[in-house]
C-alpha positions as CSV (number, residue, x, y, z in Angstrom):
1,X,139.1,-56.9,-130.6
2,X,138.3,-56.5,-127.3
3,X,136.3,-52.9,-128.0
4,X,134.5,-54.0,-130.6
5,X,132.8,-56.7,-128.4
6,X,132.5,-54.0,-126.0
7,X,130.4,-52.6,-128.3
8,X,128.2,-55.6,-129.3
9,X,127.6,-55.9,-125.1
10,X,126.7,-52.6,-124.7
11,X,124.7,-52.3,-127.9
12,X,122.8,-55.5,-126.2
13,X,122.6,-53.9,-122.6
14,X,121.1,-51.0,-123.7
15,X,118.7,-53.0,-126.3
16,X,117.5,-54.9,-122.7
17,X,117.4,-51.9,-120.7
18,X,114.8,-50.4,-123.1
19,X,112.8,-53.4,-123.2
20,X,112.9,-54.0,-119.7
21,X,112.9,-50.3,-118.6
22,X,111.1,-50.7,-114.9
23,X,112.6,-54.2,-114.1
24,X,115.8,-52.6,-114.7
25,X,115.3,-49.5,-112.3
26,X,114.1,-51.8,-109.9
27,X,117.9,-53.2,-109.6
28,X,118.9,-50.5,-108.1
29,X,121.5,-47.5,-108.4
30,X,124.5,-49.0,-109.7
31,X,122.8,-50.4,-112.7
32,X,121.4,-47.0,-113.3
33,X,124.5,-45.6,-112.8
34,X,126.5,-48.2,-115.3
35,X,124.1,-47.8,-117.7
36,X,124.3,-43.7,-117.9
37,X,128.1,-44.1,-118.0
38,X,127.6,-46.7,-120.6
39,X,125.1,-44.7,-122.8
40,X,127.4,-41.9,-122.8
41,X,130.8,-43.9,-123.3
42,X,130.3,-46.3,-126.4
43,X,130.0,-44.0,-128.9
44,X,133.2,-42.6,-128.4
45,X,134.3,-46.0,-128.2
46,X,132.9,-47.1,-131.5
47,X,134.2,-43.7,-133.2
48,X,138.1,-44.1,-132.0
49,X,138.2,-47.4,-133.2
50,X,136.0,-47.0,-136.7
51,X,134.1,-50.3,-135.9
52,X,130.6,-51.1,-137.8
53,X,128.9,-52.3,-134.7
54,X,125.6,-49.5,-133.5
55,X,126.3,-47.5,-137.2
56,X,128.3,-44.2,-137.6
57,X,126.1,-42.5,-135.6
58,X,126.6,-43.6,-132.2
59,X,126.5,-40.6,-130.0
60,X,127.9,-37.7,-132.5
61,X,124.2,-35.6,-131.1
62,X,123.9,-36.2,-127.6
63,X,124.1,-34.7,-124.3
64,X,125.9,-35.3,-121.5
65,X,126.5,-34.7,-117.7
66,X,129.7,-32.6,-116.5
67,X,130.5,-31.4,-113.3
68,X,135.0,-30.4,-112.4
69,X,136.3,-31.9,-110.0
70,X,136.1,-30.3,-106.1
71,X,138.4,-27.7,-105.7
72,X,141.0,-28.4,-102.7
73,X,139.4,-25.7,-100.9
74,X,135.6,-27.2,-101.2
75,X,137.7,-31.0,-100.2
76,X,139.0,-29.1,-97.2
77,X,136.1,-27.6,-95.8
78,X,134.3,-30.8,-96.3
79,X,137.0,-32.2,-94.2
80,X,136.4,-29.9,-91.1
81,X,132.6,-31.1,-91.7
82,X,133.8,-34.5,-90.6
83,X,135.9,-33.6,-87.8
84,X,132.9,-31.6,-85.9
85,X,130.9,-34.6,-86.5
86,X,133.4,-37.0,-85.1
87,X,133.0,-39.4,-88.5
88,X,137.1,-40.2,-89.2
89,X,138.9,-39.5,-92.8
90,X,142.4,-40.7,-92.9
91,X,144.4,-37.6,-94.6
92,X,145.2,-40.2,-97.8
93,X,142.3,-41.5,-98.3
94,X,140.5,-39.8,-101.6
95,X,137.4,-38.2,-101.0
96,X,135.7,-40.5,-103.2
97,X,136.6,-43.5,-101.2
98,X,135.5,-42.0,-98.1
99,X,132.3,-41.0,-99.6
100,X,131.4,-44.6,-100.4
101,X,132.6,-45.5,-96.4
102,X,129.5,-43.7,-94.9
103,X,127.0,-45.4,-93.4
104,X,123.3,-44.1,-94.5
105,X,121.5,-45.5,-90.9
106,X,124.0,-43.5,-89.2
107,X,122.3,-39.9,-88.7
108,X,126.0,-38.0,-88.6
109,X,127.3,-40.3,-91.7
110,X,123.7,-39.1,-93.6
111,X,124.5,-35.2,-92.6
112,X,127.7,-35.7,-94.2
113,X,126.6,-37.3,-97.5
114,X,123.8,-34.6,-97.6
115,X,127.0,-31.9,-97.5
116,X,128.6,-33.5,-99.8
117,X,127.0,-31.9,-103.0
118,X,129.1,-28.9,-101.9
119,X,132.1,-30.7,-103.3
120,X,130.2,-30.8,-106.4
121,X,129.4,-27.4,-107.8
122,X,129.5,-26.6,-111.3
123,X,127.3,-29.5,-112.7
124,X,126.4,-28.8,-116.1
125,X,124.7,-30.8,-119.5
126,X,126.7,-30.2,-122.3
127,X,124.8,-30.7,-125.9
128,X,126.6,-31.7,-128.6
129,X,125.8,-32.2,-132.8
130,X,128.4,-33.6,-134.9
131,X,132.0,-32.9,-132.8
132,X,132.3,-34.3,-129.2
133,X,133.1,-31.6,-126.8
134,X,136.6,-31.3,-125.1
135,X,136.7,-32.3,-121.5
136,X,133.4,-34.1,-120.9
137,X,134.0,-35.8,-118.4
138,X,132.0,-36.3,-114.6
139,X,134.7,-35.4,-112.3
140,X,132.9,-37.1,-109.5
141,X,132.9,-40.4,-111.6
142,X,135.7,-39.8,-113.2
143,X,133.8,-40.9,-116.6
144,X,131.5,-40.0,-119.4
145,X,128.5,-39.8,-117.9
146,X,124.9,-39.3,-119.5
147,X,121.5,-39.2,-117.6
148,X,119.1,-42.0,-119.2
149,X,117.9,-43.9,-116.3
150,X,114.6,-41.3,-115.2
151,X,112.7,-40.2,-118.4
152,X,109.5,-39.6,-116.0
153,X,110.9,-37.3,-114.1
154,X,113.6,-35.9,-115.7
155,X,113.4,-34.7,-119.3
156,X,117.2,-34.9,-120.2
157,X,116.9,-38.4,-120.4
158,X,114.3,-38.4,-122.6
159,X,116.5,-37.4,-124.9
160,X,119.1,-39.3,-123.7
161,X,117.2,-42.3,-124.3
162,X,116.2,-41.4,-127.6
163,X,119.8,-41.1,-129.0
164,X,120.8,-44.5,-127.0
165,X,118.2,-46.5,-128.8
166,X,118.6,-45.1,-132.4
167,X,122.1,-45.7,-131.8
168,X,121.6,-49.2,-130.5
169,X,119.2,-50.2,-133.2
170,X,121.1,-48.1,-135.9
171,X,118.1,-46.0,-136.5
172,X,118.8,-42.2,-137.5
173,X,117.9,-40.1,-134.2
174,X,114.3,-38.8,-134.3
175,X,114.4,-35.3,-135.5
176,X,112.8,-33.9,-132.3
177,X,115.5,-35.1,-130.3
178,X,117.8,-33.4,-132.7
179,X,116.4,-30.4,-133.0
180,X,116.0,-30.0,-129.2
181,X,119.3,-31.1,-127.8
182,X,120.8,-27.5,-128.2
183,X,118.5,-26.2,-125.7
184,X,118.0,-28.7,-122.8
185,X,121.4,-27.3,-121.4
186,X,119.5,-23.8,-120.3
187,X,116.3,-25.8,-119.6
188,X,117.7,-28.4,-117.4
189,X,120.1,-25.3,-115.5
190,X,116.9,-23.2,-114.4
191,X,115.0,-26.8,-113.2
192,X,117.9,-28.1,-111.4
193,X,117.7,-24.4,-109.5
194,X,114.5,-24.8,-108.7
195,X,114.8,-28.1,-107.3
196,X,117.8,-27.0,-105.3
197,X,116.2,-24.1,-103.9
198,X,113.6,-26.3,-103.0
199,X,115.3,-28.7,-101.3
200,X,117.4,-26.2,-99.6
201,X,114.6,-24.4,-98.3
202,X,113.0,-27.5,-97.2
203,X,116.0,-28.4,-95.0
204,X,116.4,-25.0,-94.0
205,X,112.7,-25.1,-92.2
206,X,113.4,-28.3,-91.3
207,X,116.7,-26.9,-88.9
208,X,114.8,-24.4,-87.6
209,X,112.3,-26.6,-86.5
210,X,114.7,-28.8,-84.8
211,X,116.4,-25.6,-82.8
212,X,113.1,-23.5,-82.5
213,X,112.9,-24.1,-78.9
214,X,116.7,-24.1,-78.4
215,X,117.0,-20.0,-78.9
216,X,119.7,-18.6,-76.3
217,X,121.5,-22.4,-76.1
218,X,125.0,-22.7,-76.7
219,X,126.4,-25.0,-79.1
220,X,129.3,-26.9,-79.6
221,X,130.9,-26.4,-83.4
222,X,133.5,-26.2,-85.9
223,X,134.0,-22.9,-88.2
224,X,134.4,-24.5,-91.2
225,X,134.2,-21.6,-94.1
226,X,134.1,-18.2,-93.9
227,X,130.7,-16.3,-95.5
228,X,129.9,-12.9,-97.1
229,X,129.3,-9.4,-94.9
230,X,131.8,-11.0,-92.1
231,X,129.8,-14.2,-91.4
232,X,131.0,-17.7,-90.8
233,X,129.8,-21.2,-91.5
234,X,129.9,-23.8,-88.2
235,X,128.9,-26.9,-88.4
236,X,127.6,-27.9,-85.1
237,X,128.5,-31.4,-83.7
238,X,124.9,-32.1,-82.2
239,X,122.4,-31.9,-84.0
240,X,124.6,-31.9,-87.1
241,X,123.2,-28.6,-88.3
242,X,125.5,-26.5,-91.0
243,X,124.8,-22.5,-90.1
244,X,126.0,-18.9,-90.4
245,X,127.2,-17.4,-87.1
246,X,128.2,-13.8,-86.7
247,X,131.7,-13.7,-83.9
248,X,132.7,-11.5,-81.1
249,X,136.4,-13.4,-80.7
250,X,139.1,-13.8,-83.8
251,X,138.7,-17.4,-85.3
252,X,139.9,-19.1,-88.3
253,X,138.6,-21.9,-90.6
254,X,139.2,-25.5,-88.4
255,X,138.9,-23.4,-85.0
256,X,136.4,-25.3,-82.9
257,X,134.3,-22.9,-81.2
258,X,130.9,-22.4,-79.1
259,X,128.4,-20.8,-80.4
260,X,125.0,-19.6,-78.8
261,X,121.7,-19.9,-80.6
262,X,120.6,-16.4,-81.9
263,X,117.5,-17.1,-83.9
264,X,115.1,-20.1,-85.4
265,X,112.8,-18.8,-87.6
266,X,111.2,-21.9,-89.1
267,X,108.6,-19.3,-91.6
268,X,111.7,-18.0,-93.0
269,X,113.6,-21.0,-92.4
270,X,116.6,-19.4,-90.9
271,X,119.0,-20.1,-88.3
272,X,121.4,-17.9,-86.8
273,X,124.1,-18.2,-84.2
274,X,126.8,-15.8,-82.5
275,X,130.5,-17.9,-82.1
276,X,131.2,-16.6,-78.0
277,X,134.6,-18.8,-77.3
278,X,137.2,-20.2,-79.3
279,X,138.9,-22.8,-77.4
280,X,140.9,-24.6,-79.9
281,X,141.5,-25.9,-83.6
282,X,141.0,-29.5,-85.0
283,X,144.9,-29.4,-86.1
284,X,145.6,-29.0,-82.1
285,X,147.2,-25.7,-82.3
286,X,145.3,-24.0,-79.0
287,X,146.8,-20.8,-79.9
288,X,146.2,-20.4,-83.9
289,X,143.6,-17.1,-84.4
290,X,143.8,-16.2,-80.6
């Protein structure tokens, strides 16, 4: 019983939402984000349990965010990021807990949330017309996830939003929604790369700018991943910059290290650094690496 009034709230919500489109994104994130777990989760819903409520069609053509969850390498180095920022993470406390702990006014808290998209590689839409694709689930959620809740800058949830309200008026889905589903995937994988390399070369500039007059400093760090052509990635403690460093001593990931100031080429938006002295390892082992 209880699902099938699930589905008359939801139908309801979503009629409201479409209605009320900018008051609604003016409540914030975690309406946005119930909604686009909502949009993506009824119709499955409806299906299992063979209940009239939205039609037959909800969500058999959709799309929908995926992303794996973090492999326990990408949790550990995110870990060692922590440490060489001094921000604490009990050892049983789940990633996604301690993500929700950080404090956005606090500028090594904000570094770490900004790193955090490392733990989530592997995002993907996955299309979908007339069978509901195995393991669609956001790992980082842990939920069916669509994107509805931007139309004006993001065109997925255009689309998105199309389907939600045919489906929530039990309407048939406009046929150019349909018809394009199938290739948003590809289109929505080449914009999200631009925008990342974007963003990633904005903050790249950005560091270089911060350590431009630093060159020939020494730093305090953390090696927290090993790179291609025998470079390593350090997080540096202040400012809370992640880098590449070439090494003249034997280290290991979790060694904590110094580290002098090579390069800051804020044009090319590069920093580099050469690790000079190990002189320890966040698991207290003095010796590991030497």
């Amino acid at each position: 019983m209880w699902k099938s009034n699930a589905c008359d709230v939801l139908a309801n919500v979503q009629k409201l939402f479409l209605q009320h489109a900018v008051a609604c994104l003016r409540m914030g994130a975690t309406f946005c984000l119930v909604m686009e777990i909502a949009a993506a989760d009824f119709g499955p819903a409806v299906l299992a349990h063979r209940q009239p409520c939205l039609g037959l069609i909800p969500l058999l053509q959709s799309i929908r965010r995926t992303l794996p969850t973090p492999t326990q390498e990408a949790v550990e180095r995110f870990r060692r990021q922590a440490v060489a920022l001094g921000v604490p993470w009990p050892q049983s406390q789940p990633y996604g807990e301690f993500l929700r702990s950080l404090d956005r006014t606090n500028p090594r808290h904000l570094a770490l949330i900004y790193d955090a998209t490392g733990l989530f590689r592997g995002s993907a839409y996955v299309a979908f017309d007339g069978q509901v694709p195995d393991n669609p689930e956001h790992g980082a959620l842990a939920a069916i996830y669509a994107h509805v809740t931007a139309p004006l800058r993001r065109l997925v949830d255009r689309f998105g939003l199309a389907v939600a309200e045919a489906v929530s008026s039990g309407t048939a889905i406009p046929d150019w929604a349909r018809a394009g589903l199938a290739g948003l995937p590809a289109i929505m994988a080449e914009t999200t790369r631009t925008a990342n390399g974007v963003e990633r070369a904005c903050t790249d500039a950005v560091e270089a700018a911060v350590l431009a007059d630093r060159v020939e400093e020494v730093f305090d760090a953390v090696v927290v991943d090993n790179s291609e052509h025998g470079r390593w990635v350090i997080q540096l403690s202040e400012p809370a910059v992640v880098a590449q460093a070439a090494t003249k001593v034997r280290i290991q990931n979790g060694d904590i290290v110094r580290a002098r100031l090579v390069a800051a080429d804020i044009e090319a938006g590069e920093v580099r650094f050469e690790i000079t002295e190990r002189h320890g390892s966040i698991d207290g082992d003095a010796e590991a690496g030497a």
